[in-house]
Backbone bond lengths (Angstrom), bond angles and torsions (degrees), N, CA, C in turn:
res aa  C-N    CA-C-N  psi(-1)  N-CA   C-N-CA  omega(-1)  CA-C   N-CA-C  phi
1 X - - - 1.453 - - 1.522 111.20 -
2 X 1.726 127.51 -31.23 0.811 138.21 178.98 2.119 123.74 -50.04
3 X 1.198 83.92 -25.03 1.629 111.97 -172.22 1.442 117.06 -89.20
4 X 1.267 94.29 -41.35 1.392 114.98 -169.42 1.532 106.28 -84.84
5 X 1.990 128.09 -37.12 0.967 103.84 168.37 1.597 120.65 -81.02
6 X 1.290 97.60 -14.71 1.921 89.21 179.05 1.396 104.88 -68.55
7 X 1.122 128.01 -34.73 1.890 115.18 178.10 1.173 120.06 -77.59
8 X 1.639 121.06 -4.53 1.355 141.10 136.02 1.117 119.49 -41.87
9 X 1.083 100.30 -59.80 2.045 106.87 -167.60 1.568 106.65 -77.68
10 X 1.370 127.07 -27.77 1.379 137.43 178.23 1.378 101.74 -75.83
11 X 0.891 129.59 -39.26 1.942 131.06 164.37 1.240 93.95 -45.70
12 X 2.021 96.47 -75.25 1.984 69.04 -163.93 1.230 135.58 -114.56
13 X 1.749 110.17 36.91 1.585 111.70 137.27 2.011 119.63 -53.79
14 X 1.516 92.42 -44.22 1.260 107.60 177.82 1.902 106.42 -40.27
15 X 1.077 113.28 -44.30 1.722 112.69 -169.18 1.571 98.77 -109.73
16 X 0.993 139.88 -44.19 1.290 123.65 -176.30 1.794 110.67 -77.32
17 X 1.420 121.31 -30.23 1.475 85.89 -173.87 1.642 106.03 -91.69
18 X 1.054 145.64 -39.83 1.405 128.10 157.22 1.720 111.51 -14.72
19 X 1.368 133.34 -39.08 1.013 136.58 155.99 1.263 135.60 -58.30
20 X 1.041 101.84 -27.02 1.877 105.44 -172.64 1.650 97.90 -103.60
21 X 1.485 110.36 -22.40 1.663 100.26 163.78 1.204 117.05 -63.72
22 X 1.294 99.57 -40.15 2.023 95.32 -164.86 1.163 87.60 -59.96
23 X 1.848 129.46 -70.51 1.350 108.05 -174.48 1.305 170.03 -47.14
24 X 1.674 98.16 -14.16 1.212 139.65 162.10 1.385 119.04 -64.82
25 X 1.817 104.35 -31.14 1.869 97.96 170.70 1.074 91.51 -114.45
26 X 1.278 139.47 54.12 1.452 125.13 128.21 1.732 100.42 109.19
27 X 1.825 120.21 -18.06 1.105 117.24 -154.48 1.944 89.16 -104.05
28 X 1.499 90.83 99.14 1.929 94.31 167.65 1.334 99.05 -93.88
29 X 1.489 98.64 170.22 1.508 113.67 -173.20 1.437 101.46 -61.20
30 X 1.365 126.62 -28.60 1.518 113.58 -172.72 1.748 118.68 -77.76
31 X 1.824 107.88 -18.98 1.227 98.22 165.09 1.404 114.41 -87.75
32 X 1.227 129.32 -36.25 1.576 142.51 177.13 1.979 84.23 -23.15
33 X 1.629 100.82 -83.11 1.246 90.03 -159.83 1.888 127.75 -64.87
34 X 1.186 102.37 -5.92 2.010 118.15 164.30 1.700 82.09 -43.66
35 X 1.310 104.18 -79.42 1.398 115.89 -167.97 1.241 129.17 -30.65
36 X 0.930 118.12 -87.71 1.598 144.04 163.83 1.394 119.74 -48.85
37 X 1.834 113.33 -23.78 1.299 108.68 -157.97 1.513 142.70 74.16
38 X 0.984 125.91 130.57 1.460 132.59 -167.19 1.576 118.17 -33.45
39 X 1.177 148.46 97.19 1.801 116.99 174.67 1.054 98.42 105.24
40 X 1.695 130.25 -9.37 1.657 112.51 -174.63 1.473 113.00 -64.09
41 X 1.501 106.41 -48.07 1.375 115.60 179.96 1.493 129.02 -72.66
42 X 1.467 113.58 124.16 1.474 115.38 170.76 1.232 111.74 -42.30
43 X 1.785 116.57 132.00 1.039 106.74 163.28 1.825 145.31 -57.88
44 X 0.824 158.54 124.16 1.298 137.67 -167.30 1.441 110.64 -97.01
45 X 1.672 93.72 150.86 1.389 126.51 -166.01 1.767 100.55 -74.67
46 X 1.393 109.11 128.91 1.533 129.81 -155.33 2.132 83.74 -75.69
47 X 1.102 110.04 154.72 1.685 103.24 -175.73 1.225 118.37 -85.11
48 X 1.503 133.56 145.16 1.396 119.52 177.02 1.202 116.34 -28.76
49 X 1.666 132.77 142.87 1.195 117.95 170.58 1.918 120.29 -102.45
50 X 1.342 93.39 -9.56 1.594 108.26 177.91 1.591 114.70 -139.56
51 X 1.059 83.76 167.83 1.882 104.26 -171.45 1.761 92.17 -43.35
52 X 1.425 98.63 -45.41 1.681 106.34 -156.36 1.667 104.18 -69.26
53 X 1.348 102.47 -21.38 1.703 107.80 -162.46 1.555 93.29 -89.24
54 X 1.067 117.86 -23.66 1.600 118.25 173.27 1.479 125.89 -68.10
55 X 1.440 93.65 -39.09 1.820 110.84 -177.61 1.937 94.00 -76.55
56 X 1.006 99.33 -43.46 1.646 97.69 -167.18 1.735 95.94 -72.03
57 X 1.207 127.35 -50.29 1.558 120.33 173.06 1.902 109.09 -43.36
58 X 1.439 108.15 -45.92 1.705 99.96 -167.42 1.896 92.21 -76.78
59 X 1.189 116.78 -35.05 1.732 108.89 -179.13 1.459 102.40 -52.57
60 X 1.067 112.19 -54.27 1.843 109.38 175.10 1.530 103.60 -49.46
61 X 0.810 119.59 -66.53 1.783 113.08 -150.32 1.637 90.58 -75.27
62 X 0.967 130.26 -28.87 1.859 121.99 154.45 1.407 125.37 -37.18
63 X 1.265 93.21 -63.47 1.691 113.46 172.46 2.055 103.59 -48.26
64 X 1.373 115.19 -53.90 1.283 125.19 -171.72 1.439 110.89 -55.57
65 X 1.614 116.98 -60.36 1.051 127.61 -176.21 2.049 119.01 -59.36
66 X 1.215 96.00 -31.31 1.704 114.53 177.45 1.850 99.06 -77.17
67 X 1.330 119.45 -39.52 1.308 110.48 167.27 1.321 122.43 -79.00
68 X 1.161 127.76 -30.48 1.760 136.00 143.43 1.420 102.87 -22.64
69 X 1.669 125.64 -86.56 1.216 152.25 -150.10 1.747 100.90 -48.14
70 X 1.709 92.49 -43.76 1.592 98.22 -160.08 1.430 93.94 -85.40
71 X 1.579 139.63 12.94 1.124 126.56 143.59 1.472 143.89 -106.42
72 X 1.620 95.29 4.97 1.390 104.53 164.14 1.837 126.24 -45.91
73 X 0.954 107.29 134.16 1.648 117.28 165.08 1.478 125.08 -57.83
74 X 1.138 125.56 143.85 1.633 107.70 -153.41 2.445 76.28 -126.74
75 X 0.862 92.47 172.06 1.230 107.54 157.02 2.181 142.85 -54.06
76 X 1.428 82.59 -28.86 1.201 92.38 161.54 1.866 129.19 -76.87
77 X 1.616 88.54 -27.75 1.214 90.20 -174.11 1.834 112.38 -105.97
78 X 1.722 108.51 -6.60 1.116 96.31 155.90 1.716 138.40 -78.15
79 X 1.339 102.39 -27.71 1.351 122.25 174.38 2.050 133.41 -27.76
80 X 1.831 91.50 -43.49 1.303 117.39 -166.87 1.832 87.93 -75.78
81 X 1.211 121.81 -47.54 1.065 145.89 -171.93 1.867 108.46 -56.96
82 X 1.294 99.95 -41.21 1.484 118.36 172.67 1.755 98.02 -72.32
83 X 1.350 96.72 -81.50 1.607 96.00 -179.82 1.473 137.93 -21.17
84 X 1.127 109.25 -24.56 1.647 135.97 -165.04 1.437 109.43 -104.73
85 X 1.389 108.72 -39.73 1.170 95.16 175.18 2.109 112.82 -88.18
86 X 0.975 98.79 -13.97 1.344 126.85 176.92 2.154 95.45 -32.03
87 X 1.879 67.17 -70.39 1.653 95.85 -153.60 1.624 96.39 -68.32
88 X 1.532 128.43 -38.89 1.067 127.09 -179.72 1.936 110.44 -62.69
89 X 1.222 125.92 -39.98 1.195 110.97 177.63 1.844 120.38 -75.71
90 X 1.880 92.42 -12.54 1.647 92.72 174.74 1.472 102.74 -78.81
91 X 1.525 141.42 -12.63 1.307 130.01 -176.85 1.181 96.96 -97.55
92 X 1.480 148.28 -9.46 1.372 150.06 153.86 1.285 115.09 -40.76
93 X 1.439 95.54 -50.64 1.875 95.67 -160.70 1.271 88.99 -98.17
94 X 1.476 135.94 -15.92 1.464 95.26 173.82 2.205 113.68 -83.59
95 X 0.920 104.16 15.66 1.471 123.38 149.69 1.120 131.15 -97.34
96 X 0.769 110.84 -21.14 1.916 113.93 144.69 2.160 77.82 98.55
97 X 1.433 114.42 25.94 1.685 106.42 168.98 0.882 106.24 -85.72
98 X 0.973 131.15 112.88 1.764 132.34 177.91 1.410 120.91 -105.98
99 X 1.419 110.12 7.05 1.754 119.96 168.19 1.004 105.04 -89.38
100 X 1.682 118.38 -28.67 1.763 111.87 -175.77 1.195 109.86 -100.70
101 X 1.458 105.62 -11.88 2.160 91.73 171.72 1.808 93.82 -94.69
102 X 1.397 147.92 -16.27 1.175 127.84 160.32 1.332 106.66 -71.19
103 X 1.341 149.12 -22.64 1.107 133.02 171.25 1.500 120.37 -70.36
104 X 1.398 121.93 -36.77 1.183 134.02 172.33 1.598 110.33 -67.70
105 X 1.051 115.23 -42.87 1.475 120.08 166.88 1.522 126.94 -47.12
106 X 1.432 89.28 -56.34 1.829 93.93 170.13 1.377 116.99 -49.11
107 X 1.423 87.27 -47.31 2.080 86.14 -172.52 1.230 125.83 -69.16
108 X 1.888 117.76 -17.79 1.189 120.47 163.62 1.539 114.19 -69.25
109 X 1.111 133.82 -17.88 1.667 153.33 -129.25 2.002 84.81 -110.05
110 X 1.463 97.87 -46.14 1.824 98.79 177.83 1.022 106.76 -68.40
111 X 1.637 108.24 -71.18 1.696 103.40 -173.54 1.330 124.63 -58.62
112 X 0.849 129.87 6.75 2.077 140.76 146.96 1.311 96.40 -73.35
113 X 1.138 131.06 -42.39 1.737 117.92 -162.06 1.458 97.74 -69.36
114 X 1.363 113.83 -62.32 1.370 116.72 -177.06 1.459 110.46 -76.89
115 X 0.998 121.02 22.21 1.543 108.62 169.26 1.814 122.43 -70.50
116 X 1.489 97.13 -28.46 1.686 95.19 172.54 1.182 109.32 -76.15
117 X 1.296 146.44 -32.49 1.171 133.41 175.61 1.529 120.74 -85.85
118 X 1.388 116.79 35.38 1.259 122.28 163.04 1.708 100.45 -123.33
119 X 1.428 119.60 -44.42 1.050 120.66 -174.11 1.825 105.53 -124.64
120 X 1.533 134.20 117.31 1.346 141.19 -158.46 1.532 83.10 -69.31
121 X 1.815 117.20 -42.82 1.845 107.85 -150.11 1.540 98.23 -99.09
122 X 1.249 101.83 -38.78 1.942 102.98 -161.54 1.571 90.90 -77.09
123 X 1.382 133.21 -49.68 0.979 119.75 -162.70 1.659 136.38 -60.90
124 X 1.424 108.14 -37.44 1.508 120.65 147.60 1.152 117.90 -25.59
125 X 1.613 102.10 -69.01 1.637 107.77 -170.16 1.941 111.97 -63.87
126 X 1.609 115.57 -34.82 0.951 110.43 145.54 1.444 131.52 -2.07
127 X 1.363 115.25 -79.56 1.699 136.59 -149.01 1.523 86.04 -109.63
128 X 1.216 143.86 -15.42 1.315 119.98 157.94 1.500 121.64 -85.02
129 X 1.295 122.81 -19.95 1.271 126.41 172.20 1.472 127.26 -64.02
130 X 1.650 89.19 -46.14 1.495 108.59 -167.32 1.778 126.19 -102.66
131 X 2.013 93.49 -25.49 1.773 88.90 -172.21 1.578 122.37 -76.72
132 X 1.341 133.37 -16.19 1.054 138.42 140.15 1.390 126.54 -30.80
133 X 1.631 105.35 -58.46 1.877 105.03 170.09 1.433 109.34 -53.88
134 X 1.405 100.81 -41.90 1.326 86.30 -178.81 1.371 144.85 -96.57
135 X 1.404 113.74 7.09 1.229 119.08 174.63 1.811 100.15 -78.47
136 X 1.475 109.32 -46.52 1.263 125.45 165.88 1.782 118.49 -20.11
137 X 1.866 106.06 -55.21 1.532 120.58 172.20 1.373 118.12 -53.01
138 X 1.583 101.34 -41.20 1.586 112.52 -159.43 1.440 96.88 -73.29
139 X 1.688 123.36 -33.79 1.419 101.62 -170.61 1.858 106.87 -76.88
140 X 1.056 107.11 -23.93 2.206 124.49 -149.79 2.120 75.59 -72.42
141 X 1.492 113.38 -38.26 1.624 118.77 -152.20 1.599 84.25 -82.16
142 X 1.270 129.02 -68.84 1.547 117.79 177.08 1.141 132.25 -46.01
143 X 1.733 108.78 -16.15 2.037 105.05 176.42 1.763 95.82 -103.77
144 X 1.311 117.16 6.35 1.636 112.37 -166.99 1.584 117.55 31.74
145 X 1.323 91.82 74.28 1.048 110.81 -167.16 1.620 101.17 -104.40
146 X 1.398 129.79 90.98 1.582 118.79 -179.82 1.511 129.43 -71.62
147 X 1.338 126.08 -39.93 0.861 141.75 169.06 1.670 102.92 -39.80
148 X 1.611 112.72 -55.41 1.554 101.12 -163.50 1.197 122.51 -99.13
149 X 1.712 93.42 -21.27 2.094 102.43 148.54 1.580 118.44 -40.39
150 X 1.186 113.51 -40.17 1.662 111.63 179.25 1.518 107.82 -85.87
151 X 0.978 134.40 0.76 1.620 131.47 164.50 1.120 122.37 -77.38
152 X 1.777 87.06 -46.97 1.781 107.09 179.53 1.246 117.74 -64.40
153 X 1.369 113.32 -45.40 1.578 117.16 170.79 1.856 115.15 -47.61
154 X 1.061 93.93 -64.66 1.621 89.79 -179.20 1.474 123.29 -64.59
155 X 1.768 126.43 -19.17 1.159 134.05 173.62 1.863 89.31 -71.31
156 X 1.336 115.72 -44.34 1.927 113.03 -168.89 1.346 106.91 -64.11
157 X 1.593 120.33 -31.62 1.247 109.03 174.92 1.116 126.55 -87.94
158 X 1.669 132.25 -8.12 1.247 141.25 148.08 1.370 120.77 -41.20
159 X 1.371 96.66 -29.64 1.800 99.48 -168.29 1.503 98.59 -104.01
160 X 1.114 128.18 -5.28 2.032 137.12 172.01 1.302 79.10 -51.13
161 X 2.031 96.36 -79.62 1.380 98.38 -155.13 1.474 139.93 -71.75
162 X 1.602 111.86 12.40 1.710 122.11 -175.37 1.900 76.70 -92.67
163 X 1.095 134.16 -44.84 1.136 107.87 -137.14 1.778 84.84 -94.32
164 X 1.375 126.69 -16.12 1.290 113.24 168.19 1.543 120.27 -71.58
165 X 1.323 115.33 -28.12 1.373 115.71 164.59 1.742 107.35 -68.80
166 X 1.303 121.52 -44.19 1.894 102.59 173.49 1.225 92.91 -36.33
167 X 1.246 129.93 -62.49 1.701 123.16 -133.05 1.315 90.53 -85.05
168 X 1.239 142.95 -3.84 1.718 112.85 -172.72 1.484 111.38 88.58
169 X 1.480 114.82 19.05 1.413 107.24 -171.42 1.959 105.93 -106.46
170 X 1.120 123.07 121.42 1.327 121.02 -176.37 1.681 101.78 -66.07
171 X 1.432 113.24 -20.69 1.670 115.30 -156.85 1.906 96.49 -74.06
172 X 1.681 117.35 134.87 0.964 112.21 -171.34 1.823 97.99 -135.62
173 X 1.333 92.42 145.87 1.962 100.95 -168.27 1.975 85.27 -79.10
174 X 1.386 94.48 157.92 1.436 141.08 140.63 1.158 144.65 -119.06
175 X 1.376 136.67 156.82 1.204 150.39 143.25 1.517 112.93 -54.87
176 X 1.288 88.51 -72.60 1.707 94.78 -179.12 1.701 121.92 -68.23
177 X 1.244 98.84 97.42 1.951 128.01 -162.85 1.439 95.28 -100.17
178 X 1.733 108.82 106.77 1.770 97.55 178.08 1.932 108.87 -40.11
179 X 1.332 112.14 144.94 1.135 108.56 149.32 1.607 139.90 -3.76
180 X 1.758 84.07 -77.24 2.340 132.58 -178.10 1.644 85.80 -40.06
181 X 1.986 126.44 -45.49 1.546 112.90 -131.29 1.564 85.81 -70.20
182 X 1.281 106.62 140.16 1.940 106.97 156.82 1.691 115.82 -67.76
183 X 1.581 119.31 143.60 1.469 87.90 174.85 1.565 76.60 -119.54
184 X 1.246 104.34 -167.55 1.420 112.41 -154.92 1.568 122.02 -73.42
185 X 1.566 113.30 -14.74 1.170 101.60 168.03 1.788 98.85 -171.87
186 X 1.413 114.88 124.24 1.867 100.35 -150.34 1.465 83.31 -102.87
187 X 1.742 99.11 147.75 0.892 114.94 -172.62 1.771 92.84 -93.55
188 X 1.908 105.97 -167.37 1.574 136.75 -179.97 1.258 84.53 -116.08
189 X 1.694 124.68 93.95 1.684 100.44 172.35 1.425 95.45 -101.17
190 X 1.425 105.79 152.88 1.789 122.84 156.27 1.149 106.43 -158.93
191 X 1.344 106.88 177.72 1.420 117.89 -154.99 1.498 103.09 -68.36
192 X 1.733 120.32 149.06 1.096 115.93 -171.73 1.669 105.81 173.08
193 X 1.123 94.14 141.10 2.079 101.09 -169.05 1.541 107.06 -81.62
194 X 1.028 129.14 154.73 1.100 130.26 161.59 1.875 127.12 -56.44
195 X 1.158 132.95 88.87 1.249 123.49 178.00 1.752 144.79 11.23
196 X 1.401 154.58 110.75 1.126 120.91 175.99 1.748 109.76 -49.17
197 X 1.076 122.89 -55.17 1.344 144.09 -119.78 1.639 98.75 -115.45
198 X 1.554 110.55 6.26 1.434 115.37 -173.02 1.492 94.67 -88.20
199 X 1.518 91.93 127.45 1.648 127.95 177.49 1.214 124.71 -151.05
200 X 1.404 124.32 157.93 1.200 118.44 -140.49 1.875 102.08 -158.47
């Protein structure tokens, strides 16, 4: 019983003192809603009232989090996603567009960040292979710099393929992208600076 009333009493500290603050500075429910207006606020969920309503609340949010989990993105399926944009900012710069290979850049620049938290082993190796090249791109893509965009590219794909050989992967990057391949969504490139104000 000892257990059961303290996770009692933590419920409803949980709802009453948030309450007795607002009221204490002056903010009752009848000005809250002056304020805010009628209906703005979600209603809130009344607190477990028993041991059992507690266990059955954490079984739910178990259940939630395991259906979360089972939709995370794994590495395989971010990759293609990498690749594409890869190849899309290398047909940028050889158009001298440099808003759409910094845009494409950035987005590879995230999915490296989060790459460890999709994958604990690949993803590390990820961001050690690659975030250097690419901080490297981001500056060569902001001075439109062509000459050293094409160095960088082939030094970035050197480092695809060391880090696809760590992993055991036979699959090896190119430059040379048949024509036929679709990439994921073709741009209008022409010549063009990278933005002040481009953010993302």
């Amino acid at each position: 019983m000892g257990l059961r009333k303290g996770l009692l009493s933590l419920a409803t500290a949980a709802v009453v003192l948030p309450l007795a603050a607002a009221h204490a500075s002056g903010h009752d429910a009848g000005t809250m809603r002056e304020r805010h207006g009628a209906g703005s606020a979600p209603a809130a969920k009344p607190a477990p009232g028993t041991l059992d309503d507690l266990r059955a609340e954490v079984e739910r949010l178990r259940e939630r989090v395991a259906a979360l989990e089972a939709l995370k993105p794994t590495m395989t399926r971010m990759m293609p996603d990498f690749a594409e944009r890869f190849h899309v900012m290398h047909r940028a710069g050889d158009a001298a567009d440099w808003a759409v290979a910094a845009h494409e850049l950035a987005e590879m620049m995230r999915l490296v960040e989060l790459a460890p938290l999709l994958d604990a082993k690949a993803g590390p190796l990820l961001q050690a292979f690659m975030s250097g090249h690419l901080r490297a791109l981001k500056e060569i893509i902001e001075h439109g710099d062509k000459p050293r965009f094409d160095r960088a590219l082939d030094e970035t794909v050197a480092s695809c393929n060391a880090c696809h050989k760590a992993r055991g992967s036979e699959i090896r990057v190119t430059l040379d992208v048949p024509e036929g391949l679709s990439l994921r969504h073709p741009h209008a490139l022409r010549k063009a600076q990278v933005p002040k104000d481009h953010a993302h």
